[in-house]
N, CA, C and O atoms as a CHARMM CRD file, in Angstrom:
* protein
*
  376
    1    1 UNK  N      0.83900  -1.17900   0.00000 PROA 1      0.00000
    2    1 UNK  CA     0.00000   0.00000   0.00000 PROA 1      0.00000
    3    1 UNK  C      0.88800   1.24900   0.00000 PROA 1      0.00000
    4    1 UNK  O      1.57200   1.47800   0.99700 PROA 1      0.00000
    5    2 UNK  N      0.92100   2.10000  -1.09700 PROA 2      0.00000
    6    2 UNK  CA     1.49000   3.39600  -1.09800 PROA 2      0.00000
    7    2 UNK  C      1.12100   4.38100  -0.02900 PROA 2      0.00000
    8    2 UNK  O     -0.04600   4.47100   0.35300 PROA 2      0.00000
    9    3 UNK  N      2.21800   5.22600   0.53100 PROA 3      0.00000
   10    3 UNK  CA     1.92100   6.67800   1.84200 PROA 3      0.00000
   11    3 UNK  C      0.89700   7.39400   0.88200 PROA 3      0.00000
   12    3 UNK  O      0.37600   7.15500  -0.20700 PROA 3      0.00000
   13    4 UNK  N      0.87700   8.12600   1.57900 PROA 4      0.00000
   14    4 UNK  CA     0.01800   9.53500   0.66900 PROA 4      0.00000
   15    4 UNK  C      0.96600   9.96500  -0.26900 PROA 4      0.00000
   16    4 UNK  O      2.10200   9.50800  -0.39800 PROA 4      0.00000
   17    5 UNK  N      0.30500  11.11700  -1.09800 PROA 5      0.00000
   18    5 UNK  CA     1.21400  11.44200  -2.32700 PROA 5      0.00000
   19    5 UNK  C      1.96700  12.73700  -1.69000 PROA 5      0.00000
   20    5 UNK  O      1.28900  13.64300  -1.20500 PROA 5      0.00000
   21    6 UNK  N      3.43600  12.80000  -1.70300 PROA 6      0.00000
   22    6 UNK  CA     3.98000  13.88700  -0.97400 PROA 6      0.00000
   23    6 UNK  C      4.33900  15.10000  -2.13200 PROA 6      0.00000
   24    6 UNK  O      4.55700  14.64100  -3.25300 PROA 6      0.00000
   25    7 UNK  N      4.40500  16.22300  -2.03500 PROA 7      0.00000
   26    7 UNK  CA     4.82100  17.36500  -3.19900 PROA 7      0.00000
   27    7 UNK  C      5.84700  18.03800  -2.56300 PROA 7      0.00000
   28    7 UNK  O      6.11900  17.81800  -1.38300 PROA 7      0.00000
   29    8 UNK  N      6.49200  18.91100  -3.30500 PROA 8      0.00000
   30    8 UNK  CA     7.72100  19.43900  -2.87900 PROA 8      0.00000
   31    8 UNK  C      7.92100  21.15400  -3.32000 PROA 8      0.00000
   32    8 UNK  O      7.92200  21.76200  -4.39000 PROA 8      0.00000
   33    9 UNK  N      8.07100  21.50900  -1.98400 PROA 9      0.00000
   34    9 UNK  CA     7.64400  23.31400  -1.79700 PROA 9      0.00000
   35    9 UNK  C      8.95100  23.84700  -1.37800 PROA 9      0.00000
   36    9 UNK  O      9.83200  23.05000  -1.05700 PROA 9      0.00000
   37   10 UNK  N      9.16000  25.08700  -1.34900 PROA 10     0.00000
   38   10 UNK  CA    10.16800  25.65100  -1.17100 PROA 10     0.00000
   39   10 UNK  C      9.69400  26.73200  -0.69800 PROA 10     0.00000
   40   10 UNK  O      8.92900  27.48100  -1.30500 PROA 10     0.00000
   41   11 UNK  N     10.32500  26.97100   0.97900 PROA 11     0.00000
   42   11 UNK  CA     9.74200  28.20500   1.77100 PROA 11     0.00000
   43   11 UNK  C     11.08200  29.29800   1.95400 PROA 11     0.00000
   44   11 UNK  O     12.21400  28.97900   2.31800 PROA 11     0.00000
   45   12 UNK  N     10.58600  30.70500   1.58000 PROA 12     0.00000
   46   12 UNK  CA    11.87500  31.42700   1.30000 PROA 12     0.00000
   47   12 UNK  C     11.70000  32.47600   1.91000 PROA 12     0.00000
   48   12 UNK  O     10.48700  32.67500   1.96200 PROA 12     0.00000
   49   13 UNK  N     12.41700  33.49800   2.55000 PROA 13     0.00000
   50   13 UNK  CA    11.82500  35.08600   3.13900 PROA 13     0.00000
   51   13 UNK  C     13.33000  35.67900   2.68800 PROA 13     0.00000
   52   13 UNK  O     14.23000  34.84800   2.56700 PROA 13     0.00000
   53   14 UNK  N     13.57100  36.82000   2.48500 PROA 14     0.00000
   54   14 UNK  CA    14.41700  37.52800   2.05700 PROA 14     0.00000
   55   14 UNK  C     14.84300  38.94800   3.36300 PROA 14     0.00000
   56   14 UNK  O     14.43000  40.08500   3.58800 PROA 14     0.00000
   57   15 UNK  N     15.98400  37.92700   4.00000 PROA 15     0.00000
   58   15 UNK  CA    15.51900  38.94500   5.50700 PROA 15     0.00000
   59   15 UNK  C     17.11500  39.12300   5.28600 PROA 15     0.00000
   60   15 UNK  O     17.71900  38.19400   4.75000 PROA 15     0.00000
   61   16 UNK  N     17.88800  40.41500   5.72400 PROA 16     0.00000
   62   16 UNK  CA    18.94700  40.15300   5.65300 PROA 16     0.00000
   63   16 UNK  C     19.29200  39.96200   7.28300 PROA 16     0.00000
   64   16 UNK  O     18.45500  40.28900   8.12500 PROA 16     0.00000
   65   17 UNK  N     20.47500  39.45600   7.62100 PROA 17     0.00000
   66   17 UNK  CA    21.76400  39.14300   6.54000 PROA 17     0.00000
   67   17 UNK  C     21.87700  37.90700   6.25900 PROA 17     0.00000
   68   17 UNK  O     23.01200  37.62000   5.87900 PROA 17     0.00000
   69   18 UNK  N     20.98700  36.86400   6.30200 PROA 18     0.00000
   70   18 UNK  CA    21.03100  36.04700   5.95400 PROA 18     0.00000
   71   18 UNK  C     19.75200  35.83200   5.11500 PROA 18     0.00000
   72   18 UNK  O     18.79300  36.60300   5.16900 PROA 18     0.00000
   73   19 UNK  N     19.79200  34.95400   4.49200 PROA 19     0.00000
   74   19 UNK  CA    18.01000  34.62700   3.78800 PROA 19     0.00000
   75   19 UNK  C     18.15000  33.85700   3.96700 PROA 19     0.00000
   76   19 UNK  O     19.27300  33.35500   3.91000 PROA 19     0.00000
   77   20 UNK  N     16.59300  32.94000   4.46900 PROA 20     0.00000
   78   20 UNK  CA    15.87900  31.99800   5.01600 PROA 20     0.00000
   79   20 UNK  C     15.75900  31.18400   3.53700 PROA 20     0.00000
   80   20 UNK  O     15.56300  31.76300   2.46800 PROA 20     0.00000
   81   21 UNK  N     15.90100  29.87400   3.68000 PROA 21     0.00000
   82   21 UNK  CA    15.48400  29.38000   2.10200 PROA 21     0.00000
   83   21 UNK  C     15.52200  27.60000   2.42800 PROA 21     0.00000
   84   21 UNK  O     16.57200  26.95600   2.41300 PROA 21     0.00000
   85   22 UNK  N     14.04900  26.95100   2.73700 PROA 22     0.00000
   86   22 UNK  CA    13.92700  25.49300   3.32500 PROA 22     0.00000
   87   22 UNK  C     13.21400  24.67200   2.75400 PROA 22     0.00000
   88   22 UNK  O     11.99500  24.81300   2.84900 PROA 22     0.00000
   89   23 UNK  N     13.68800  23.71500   2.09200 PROA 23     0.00000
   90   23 UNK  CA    13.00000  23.20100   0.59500 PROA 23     0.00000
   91   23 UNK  C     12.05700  22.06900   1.75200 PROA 23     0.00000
   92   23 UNK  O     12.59300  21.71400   2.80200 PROA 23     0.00000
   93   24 UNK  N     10.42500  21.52900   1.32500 PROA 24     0.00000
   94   24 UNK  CA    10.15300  20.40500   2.39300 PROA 24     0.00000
   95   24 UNK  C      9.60500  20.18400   1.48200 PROA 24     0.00000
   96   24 UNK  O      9.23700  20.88000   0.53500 PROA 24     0.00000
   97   25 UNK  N      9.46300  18.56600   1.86800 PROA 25     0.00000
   98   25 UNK  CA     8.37000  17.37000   1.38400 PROA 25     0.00000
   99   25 UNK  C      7.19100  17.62800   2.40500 PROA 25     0.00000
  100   25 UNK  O      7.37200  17.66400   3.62200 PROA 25     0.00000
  101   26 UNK  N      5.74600  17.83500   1.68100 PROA 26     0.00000
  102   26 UNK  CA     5.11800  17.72700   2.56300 PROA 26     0.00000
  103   26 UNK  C      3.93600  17.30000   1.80500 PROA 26     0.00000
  104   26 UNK  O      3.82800  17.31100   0.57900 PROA 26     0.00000
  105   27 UNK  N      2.73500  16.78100   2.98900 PROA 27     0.00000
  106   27 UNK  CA     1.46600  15.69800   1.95000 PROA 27     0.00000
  107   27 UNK  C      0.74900  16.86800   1.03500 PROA 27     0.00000
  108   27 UNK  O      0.66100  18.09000   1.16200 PROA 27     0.00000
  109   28 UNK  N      0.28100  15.92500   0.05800 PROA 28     0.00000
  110   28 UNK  CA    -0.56200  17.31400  -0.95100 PROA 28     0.00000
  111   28 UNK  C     -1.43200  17.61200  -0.40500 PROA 28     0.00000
  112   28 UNK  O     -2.01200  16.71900   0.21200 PROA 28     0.00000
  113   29 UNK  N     -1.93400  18.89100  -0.34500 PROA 29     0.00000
  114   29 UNK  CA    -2.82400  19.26300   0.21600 PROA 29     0.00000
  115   29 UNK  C     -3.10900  20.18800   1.40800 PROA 29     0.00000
  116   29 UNK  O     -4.13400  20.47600   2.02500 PROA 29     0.00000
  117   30 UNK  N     -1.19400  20.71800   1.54900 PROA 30     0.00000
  118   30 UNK  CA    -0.85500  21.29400   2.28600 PROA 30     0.00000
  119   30 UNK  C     -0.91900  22.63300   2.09700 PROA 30     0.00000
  120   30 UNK  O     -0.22600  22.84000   1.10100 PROA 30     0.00000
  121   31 UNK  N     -1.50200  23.99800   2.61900 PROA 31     0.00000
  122   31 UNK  CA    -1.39400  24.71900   3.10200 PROA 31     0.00000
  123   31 UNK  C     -0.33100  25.73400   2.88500 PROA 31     0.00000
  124   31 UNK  O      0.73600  25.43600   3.42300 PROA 31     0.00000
  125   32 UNK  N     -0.35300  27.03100   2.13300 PROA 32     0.00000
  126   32 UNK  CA     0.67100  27.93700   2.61900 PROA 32     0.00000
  127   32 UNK  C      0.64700  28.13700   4.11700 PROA 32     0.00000
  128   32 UNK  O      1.75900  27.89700   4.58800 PROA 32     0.00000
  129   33 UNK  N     -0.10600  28.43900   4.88600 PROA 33     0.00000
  130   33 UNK  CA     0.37100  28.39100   6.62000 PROA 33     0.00000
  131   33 UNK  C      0.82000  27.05500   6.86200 PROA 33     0.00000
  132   33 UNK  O      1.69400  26.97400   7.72500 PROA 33     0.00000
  133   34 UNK  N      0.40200  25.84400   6.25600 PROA 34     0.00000
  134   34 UNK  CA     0.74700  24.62100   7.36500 PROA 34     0.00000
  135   34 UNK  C      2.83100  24.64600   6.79700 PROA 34     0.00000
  136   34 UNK  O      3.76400  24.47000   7.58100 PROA 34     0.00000
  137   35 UNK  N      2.93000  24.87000   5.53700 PROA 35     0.00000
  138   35 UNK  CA     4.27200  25.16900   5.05200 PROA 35     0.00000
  139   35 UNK  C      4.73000  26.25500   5.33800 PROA 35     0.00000
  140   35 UNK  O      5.58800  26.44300   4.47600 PROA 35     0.00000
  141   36 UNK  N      4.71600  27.05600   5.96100 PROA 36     0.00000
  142   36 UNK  CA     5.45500  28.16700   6.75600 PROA 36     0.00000
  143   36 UNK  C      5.35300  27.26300   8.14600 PROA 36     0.00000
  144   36 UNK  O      6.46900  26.86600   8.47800 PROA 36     0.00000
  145   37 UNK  N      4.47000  26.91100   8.88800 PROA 37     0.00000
  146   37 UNK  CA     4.74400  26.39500   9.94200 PROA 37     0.00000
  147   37 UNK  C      5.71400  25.38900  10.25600 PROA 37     0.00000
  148   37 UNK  O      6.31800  25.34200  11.32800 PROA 37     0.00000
  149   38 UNK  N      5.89500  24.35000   9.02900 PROA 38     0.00000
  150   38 UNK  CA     6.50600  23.04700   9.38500 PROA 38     0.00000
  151   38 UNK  C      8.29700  23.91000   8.50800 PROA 38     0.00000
  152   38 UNK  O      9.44000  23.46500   8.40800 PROA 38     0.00000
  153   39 UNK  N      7.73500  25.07200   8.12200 PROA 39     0.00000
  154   39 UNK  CA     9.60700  25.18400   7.57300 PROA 39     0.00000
  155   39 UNK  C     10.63400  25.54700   8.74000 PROA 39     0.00000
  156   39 UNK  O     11.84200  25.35400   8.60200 PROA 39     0.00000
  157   40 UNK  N     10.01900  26.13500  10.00600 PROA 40     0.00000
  158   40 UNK  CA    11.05900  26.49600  10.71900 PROA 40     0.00000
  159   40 UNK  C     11.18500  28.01200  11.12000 PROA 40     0.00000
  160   40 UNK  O     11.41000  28.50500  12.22500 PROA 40     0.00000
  161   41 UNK  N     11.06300  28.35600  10.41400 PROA 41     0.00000
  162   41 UNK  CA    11.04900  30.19100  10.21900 PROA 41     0.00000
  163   41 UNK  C     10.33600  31.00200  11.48400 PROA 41     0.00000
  164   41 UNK  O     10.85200  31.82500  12.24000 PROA 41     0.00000
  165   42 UNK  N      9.21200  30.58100  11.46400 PROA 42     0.00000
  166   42 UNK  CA     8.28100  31.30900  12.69800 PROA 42     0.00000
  167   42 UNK  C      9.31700  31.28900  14.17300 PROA 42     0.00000
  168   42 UNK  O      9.50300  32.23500  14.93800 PROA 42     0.00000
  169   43 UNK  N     10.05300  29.51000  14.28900 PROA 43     0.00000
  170   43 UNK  CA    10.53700  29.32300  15.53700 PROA 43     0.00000
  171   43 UNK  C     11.98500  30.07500  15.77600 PROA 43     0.00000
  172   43 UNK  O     12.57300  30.05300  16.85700 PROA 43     0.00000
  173   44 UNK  N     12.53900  30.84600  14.41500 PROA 44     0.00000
  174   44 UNK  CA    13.13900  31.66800  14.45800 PROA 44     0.00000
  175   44 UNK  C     13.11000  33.37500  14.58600 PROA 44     0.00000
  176   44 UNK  O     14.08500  34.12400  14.52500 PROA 44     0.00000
  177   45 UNK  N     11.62800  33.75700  14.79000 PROA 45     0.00000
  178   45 UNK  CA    11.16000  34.84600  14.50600 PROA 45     0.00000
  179   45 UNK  C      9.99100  34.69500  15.52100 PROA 45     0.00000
  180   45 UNK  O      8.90600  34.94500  14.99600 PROA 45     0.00000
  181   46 UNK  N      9.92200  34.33800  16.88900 PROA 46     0.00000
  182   46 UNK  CA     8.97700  34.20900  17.71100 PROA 46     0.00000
  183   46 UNK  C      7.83200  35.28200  18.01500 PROA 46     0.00000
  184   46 UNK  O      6.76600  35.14900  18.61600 PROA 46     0.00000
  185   47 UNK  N      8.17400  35.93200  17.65100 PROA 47     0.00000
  186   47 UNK  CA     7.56700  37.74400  17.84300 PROA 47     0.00000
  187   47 UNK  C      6.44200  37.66100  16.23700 PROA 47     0.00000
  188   47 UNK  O      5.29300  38.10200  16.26700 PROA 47     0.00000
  189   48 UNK  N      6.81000  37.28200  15.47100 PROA 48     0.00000
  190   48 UNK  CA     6.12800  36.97800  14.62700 PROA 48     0.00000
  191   48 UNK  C      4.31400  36.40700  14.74400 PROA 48     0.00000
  192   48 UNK  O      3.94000  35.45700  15.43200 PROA 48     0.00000
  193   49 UNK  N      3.53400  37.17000  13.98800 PROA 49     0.00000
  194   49 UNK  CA     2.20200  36.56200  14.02600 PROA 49     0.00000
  195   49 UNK  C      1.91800  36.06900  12.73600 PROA 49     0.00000
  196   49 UNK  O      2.19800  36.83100  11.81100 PROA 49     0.00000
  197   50 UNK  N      1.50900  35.15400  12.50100 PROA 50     0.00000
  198   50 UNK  CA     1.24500  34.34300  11.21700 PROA 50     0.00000
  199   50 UNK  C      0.31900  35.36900  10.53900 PROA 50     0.00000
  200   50 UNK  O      0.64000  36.10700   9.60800 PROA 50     0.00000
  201   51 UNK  N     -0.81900  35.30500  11.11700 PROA 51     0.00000
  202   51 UNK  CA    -1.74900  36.48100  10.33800 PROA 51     0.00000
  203   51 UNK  C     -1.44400  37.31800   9.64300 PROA 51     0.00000
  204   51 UNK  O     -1.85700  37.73200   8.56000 PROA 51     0.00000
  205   52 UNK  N     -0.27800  37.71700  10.64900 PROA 52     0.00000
  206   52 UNK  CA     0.00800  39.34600   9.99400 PROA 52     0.00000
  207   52 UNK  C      0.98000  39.40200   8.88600 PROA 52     0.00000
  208   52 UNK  O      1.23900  40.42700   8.25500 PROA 52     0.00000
  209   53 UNK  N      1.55600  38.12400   8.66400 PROA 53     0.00000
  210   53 UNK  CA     2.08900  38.27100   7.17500 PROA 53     0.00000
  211   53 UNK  C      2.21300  38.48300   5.86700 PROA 53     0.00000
  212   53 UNK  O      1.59400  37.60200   5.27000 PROA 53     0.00000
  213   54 UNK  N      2.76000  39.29200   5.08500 PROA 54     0.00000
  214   54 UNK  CA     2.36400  39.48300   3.83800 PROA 54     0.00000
  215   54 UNK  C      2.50700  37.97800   3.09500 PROA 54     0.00000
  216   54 UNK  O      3.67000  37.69400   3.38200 PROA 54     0.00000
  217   55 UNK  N      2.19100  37.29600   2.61500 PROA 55     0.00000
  218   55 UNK  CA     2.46000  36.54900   2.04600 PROA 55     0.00000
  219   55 UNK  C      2.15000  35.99100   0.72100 PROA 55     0.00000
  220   55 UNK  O      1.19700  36.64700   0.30000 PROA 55     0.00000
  221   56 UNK  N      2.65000  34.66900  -0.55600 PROA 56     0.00000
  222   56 UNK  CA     2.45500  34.60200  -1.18000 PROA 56     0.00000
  223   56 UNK  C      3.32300  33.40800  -2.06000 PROA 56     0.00000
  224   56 UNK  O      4.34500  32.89800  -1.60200 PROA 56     0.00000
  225   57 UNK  N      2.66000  32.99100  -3.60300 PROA 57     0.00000
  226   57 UNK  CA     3.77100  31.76600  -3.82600 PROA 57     0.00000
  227   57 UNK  C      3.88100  32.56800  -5.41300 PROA 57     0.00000
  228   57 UNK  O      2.91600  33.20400  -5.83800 PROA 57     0.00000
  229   58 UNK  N      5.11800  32.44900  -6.17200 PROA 58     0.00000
  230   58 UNK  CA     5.62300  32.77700  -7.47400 PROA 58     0.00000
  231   58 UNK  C      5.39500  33.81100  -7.58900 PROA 58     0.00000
  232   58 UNK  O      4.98000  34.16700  -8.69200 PROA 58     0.00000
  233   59 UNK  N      5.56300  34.89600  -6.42300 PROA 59     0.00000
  234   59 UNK  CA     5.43900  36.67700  -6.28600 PROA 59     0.00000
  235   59 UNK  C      4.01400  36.95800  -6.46300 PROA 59     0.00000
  236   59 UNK  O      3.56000  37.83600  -7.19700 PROA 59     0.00000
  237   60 UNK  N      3.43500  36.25800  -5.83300 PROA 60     0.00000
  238   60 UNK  CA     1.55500  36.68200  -6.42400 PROA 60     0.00000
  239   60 UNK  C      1.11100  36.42500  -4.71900 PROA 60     0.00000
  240   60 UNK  O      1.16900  35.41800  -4.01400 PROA 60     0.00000
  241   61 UNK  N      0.68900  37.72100  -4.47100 PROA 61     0.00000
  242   61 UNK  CA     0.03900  37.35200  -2.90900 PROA 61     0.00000
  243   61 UNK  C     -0.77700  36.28500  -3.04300 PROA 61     0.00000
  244   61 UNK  O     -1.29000  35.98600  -4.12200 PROA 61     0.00000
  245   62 UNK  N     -0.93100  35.72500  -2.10700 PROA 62     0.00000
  246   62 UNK  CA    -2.12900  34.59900  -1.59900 PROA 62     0.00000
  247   62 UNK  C     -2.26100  34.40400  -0.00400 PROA 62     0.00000
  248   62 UNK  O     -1.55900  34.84000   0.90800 PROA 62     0.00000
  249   63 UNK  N     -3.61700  33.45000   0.00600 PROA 63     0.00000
  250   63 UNK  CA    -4.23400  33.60200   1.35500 PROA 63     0.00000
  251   63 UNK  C     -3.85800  32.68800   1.97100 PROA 63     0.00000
  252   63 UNK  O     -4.02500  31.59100   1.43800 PROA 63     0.00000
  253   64 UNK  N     -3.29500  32.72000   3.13600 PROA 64     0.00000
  254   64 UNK  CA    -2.79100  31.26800   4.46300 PROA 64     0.00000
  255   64 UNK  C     -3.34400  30.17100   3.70400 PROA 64     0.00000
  256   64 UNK  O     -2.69700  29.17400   3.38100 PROA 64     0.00000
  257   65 UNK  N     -4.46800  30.36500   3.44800 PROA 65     0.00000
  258   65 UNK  CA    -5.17500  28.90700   2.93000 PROA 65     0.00000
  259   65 UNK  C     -5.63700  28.77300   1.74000 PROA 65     0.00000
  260   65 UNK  O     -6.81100  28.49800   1.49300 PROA 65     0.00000
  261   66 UNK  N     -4.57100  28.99400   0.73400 PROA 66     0.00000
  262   66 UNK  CA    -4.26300  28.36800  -0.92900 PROA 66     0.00000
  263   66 UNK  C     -3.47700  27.20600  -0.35800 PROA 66     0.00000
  264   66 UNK  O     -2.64600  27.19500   0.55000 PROA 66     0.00000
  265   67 UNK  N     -3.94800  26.23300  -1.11800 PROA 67     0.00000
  266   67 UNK  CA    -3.45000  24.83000  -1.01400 PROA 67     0.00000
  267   67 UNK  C     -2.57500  25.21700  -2.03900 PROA 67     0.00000
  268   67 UNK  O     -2.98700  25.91400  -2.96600 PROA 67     0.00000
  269   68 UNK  N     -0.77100  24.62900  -1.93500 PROA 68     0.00000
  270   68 UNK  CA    -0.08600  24.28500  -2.45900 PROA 68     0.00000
  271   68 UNK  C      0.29100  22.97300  -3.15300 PROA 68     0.00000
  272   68 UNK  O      0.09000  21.82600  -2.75400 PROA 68     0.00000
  273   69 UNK  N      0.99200  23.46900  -4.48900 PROA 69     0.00000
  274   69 UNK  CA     1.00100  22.21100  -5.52000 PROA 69     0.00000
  275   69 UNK  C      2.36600  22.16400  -5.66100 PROA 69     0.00000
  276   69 UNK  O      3.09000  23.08500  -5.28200 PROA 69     0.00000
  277   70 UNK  N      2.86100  20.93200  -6.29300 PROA 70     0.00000
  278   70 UNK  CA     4.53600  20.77200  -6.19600 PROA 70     0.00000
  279   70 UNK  C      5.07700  21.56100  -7.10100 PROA 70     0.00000
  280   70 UNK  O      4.71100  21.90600  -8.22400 PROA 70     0.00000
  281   71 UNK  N      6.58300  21.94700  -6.04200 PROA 71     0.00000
  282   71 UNK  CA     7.49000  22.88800  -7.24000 PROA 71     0.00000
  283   71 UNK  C      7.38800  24.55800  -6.22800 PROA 71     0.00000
  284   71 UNK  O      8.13200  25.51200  -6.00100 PROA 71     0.00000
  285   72 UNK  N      6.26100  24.20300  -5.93900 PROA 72     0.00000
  286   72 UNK  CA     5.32400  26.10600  -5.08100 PROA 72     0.00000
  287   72 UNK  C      6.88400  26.85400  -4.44200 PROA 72     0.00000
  288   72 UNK  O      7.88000  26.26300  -4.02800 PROA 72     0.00000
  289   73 UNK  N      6.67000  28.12500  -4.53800 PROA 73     0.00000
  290   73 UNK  CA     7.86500  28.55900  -3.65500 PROA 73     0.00000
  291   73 UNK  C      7.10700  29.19400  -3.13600 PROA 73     0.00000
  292   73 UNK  O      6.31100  29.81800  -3.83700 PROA 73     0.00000
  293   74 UNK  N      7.05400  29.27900  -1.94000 PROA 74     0.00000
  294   74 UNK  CA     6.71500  30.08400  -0.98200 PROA 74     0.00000
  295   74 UNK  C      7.36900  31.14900  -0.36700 PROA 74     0.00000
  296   74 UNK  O      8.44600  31.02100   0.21500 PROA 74     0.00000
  297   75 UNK  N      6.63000  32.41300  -0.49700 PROA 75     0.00000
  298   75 UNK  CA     7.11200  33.18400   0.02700 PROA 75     0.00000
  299   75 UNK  C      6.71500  34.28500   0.93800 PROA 75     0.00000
  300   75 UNK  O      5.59000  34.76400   0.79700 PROA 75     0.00000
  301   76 UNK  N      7.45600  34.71200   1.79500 PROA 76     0.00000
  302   76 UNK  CA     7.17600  35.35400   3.09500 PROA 76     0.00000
  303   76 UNK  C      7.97800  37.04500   2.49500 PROA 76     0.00000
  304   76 UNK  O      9.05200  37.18600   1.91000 PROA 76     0.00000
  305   77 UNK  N      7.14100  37.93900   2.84900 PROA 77     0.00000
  306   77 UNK  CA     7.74600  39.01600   2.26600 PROA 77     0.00000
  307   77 UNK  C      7.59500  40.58500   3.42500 PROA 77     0.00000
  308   77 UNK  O      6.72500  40.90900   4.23300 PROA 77     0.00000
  309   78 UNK  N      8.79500  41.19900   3.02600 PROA 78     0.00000
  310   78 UNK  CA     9.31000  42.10900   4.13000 PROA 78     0.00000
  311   78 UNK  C      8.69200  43.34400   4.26200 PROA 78     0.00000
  312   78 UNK  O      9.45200  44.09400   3.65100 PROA 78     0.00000
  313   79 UNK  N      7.63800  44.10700   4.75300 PROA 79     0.00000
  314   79 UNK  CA     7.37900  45.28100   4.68900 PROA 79     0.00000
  315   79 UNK  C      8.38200  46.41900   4.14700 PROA 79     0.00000
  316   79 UNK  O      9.57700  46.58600   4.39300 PROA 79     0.00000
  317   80 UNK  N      7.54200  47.10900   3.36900 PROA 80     0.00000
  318   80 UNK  CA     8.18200  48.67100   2.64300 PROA 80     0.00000
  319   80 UNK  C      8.59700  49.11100   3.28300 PROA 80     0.00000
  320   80 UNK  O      7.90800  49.11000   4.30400 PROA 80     0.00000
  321   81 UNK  N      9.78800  49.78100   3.42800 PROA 81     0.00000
  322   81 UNK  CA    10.75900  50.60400   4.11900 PROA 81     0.00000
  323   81 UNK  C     10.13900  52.19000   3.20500 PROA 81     0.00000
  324   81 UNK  O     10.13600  53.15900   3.96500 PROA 81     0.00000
  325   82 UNK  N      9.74200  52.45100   2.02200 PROA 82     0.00000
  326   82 UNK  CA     8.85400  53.77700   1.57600 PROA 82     0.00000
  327   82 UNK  C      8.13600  52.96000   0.23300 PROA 82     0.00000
  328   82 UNK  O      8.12100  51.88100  -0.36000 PROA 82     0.00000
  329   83 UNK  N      7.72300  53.94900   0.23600 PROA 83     0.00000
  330   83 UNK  CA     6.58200  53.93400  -0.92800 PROA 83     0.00000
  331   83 UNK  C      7.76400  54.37300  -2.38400 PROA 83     0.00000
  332   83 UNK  O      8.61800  55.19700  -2.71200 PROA 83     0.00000
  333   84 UNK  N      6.81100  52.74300  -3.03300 PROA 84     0.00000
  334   84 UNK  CA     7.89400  52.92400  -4.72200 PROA 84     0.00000
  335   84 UNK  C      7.88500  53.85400  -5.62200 PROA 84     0.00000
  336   84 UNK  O      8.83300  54.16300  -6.34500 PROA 84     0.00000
  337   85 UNK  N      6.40500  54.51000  -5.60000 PROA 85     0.00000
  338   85 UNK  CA     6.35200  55.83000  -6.31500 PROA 85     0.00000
  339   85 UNK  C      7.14600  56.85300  -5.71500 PROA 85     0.00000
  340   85 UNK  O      8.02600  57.42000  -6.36300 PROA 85     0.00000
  341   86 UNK  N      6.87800  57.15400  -4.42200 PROA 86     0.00000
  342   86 UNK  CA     7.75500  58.25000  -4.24000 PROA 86     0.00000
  343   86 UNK  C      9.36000  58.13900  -4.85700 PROA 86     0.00000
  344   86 UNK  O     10.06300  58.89200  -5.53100 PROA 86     0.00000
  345   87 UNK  N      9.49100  57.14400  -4.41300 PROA 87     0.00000
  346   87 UNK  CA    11.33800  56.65600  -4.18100 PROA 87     0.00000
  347   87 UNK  C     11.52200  57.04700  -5.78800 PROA 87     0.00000
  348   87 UNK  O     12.51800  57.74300  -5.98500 PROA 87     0.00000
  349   88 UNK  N     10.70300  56.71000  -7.02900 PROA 88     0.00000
  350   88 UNK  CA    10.66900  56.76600  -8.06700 PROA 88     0.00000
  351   88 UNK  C     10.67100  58.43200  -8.63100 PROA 88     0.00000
  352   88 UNK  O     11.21800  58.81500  -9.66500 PROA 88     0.00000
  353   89 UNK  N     10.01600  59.16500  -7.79500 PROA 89     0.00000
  354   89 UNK  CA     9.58900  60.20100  -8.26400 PROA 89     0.00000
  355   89 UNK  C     11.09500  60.87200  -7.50200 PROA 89     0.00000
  356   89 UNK  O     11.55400  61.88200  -8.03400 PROA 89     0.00000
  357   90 UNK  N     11.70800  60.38800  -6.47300 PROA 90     0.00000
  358   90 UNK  CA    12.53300  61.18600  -5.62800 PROA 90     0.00000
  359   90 UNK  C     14.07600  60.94200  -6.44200 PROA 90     0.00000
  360   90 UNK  O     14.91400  61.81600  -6.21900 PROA 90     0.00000
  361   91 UNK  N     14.54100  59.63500  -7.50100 PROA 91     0.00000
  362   91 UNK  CA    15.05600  59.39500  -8.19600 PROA 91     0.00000
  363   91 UNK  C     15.20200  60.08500  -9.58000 PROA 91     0.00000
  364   91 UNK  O     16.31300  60.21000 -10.09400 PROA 91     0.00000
  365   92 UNK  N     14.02400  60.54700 -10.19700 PROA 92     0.00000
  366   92 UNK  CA    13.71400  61.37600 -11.19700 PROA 92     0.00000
  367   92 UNK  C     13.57000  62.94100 -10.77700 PROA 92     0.00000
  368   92 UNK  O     13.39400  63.68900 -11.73900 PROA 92     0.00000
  369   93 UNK  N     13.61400  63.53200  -9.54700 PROA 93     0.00000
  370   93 UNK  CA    14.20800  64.75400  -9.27100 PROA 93     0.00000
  371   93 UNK  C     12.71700  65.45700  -9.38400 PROA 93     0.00000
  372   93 UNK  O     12.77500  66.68000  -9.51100 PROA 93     0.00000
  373   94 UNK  N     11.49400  64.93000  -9.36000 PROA 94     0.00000
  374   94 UNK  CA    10.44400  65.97100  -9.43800 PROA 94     0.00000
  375   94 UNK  C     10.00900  66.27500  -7.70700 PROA 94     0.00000
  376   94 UNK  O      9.14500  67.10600  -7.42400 PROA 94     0.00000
């Protein structure tokens, strides 16, 4: 009798000075939160609230609970330090 069918995700956050980057096997049917939970990351970032994360998989926000399919990268992403228009407009001198 075969396990369940397992898929393969890749959970990433771009924090410096190091970046977070934890490839897992996990059952299909899993969860962007249940794959942030089982990558490790949170237990490094305790202060952290799941909720309150921006999050998302192949740069496209999504919700805690989009089921992930194999290959998914997951990603956890860092609040704006300013706004891109301005920075844009403050670059171009207007």
């Amino acid at each position: 009798m075969a396990g369940p069918e397992r898929i393969r995700v890749t959970v990433v956050h771009a924090a410096p000075p190091v970046p977070f980057l934890r490839e897992l096997a996990v059952p299909a049917g899993t969860s962007l939160r249940q794959a942030i939970e089982r990558s490790g990351l949170l237990d490094q970032h305790p202060h952290w609230r799941i909720e309150a994360l921006a999050v998302g998989v192949w740069g496209r926000a999504r919700a805690l609970e989009q089921l992930l399919a194999d290959g998914d990268r997951v990603e956890i992403y860092r609040p704006l330090t300013c706004d891109p228009r301005q920075a844009r407009r403050d670059r171009a001198g207007d």
